[in-house]
N, C-alpha and C positions, 0 to 999 in steps of 0.2 A: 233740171239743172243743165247749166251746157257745159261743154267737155272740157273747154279751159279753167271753170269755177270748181272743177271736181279735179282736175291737175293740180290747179295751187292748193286746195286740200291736200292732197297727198301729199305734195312736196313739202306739207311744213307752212307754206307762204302765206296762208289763209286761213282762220278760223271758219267752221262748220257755223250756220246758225244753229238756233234752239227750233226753228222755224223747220229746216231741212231734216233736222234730227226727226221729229215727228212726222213728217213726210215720208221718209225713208222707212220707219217702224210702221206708219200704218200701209203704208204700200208692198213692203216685203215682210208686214208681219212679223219684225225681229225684236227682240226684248230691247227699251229703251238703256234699260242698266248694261247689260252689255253690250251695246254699241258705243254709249262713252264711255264703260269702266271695260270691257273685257271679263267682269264677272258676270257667274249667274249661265244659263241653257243660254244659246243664240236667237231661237226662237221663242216667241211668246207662246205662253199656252194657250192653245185655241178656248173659246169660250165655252162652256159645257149648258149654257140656255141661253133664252133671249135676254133674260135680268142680266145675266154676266156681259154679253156684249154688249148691253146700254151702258151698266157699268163703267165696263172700259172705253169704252166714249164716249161718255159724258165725265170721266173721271171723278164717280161718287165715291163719296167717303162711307165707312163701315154703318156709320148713322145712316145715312142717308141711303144705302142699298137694304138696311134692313127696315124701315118706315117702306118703303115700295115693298117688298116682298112681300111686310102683314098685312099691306092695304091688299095686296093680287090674292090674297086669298082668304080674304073674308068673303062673302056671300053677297053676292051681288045686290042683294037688298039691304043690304048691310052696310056697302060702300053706298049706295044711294044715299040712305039714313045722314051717312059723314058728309057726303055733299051738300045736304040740303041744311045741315044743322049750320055748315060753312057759310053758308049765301044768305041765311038767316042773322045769324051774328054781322056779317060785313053791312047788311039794311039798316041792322038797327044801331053799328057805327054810325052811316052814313045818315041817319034820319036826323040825328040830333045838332049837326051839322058842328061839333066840337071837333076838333082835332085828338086825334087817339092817343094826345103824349099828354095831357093836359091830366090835373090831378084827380081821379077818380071820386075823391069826396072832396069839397071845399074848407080849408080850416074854417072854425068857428068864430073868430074875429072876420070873414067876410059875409060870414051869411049874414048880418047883420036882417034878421027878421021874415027875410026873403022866404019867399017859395022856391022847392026843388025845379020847379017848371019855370020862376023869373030866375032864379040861379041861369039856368040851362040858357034862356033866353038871353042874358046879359051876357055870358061867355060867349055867344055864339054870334053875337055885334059886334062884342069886343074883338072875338077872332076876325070878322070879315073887315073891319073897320082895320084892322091894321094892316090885313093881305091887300086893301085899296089903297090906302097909304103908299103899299113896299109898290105897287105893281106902277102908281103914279110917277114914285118918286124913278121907277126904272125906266120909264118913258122917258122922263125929262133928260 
């Protein structure tokens, strides 16, 4: 910040960004809440592992730091297992060439006699058949 941008802060004359605020906290390490409330220690607490300071800089929510934590310590053949179960599921999305919102089972007034495999087949024309539609009519 240059020295006149930090003057008319002080003076009153100029609000702080939200932009500077975080700037200022992660550069001097000071608690965001008290630097704009005045409540709360001045400094932040230092991080006590590497989970905590990803943590606070990625700004995880309590979900989401503990889903990381029981993944780091399962057994590394164990998070493999989750990988591989992961990249297997997203193939067998992708194989059928359906889109993932589309309804799981077909009501019974469409099967009208169909095979699961022409079902599959007719959704997945009908699907590309309108994505060429939308992407035409975007061109034009």
């Amino acid at each position: 910040m240059k020295q006149n941008s930090i003057a008319l802060i002080e003076s009153g004359k100029r609000n702080i960004s939200e932009q500077a605020i975080l700037s200022i906290c992660r550069e001097f390490k000071v608690s965001e809440e008290w630097l704009k409330t005045g409540i709360g220690e001045m400094f932040a607490p230092s991080p006590t592992s590497a989970l905590d300071a990803l943590a606070l800089e990625q700004k995880l929510t309590y979900g989401e730091y503990i889903l990381i934590e029981k993944m780091l310590h399962l057994k590394r053949e164990v998070r493999q297992s989750i990988l591989d179960y992961i990249v297997e599921v997203a193939a067998a999305i992708n194989s059928d060439n359906i889109p993932i919102d589309y309804p799981a089972v077909p009501s019974p007034v469409t099967l009208g006699g169909k095979t699961e495999q022409e079902l599959k087949d007719m959704v997945g024309k009908h699907f590309h058949l309108e994505k060429e539609a939308k992407e035409k009519s975007e061109v034009s």
